[in-house]
C-alpha positions, 0 to 999 in steps of 0.5 A, spaced: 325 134 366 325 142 362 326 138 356 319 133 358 315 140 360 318 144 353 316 138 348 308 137 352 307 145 351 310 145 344 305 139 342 299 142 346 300 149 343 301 144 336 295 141 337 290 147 338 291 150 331 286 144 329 280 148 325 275 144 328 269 141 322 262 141 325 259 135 323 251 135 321 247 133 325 245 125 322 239 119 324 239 113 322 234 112 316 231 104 316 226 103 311 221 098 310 218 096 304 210 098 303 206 092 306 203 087 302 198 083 305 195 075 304 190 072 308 193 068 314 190 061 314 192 058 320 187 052 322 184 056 328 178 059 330 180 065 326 184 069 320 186 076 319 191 078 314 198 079 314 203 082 312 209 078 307 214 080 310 213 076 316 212 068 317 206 064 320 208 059 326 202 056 329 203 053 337 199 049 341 192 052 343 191 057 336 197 060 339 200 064 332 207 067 332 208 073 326 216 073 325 219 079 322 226 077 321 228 083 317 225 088 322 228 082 328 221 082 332 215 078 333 208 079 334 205 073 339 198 072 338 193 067 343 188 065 343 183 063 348 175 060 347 170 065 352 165 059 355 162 061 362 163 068 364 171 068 364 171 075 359 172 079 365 178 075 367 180 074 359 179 082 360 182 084 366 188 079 364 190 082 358 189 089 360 193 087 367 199 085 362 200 091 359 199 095 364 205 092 368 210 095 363 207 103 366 214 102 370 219 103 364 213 106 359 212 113 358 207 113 356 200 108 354 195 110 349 189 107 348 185 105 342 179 102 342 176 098 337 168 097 336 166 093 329 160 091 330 158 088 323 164 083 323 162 082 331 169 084 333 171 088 338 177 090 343 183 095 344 190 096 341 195 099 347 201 103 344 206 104 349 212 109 348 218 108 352 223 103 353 218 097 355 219 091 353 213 091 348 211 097 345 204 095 342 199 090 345 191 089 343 186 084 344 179 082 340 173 078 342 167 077 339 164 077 346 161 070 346 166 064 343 173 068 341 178 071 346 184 073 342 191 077 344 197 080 341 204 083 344 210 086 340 217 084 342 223 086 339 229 080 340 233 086 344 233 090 348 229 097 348 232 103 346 226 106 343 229 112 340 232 106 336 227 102 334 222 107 334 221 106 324 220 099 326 215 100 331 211 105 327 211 100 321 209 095 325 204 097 329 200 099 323 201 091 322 198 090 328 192 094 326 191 091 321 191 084 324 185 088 328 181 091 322 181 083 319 181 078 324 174 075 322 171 069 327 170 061 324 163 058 327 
């Protein structure tokens, strides 16, 4: 038992003449490529540019999905007509779902949009966090056209982590916002 408690403090005592390295401190750096935008043609009552590192996949109902698969996110867009008086509703809908993720977010900073040339107008929602989106918008024309967007990464939230992918893709989103023009 001497023996054992000798060897433990010789191998302690060894193992603390180590010098001790300091490391700089690193982050991951993700880099995209500058974005190259083409005329998104989707066979629906609207078009807007898109980026060409995302493919286009048309749903039902003028649903579009953007799919970035290098960058592992989508962009889901729905469409819904304006008849009657269902804007407030489509308003209070969209507005209701991005405020449901108040509970992980951080933060909700809200951008309107007012294009009164091209009879678009609407609100880009950038959410910080850990929320299951980081970025939400919607755009009208405020008599035919109703469409809304929603980011999501195919994991699971680490803002810190996601956070250059996020940046690149919310200038996306704008974009989409800034082209988006209505068919009569």
């Amino acid at each position: 038992m001497r023996a054992f408690l000798i060897l433990v403090l010789v191998v302690f005592f060894a193992s603390c003449n180590d010098e001790v390295t300091v490391k700089p401190s690193a982050m991951l750096r993700l880099e995209y490529p500058e974005p190259v935008y083409t005329n998104a043609t989707t066979g629906c009552p609207y078009t807007f540019d898109k980026n060409a590192i995302s493919n286009v996949s048309v749903k039902q109902n003028c649903a579009v999905n953007l799919e970035y698969p290098s960058i592992n996110a989508t962009l889901y867009l729905t469409y819904q007509p304006v008849r009657g008086n269902n804007l407030d509703s489509l308003l209070y809908d969209a507005q209701k779902l991005t405020y449901e993720h108040n509970i992980k977010a951080q933060a909700i900073f809200e951008q309107p949009r007012v294009d009164s040339i091209n009879n678009v107008y609407g609100m880009f929602y950038a959410i910080d966090g850990n929320a299951a989106t980081q970025s939400q918008f919607y755009v009208t024309d405020s008599v035919n056209h109703f469409v809304q967007g929603s980011l999501y990464f195919n994991v699971k939230p680490n803002y810190d982590s996601i956070y250059p992918a996020v940046m690149y893709l919310r200038n996306d989103i704008r974009r989409v916002m800034e082209t988006i023009s209505w068919k009569e």
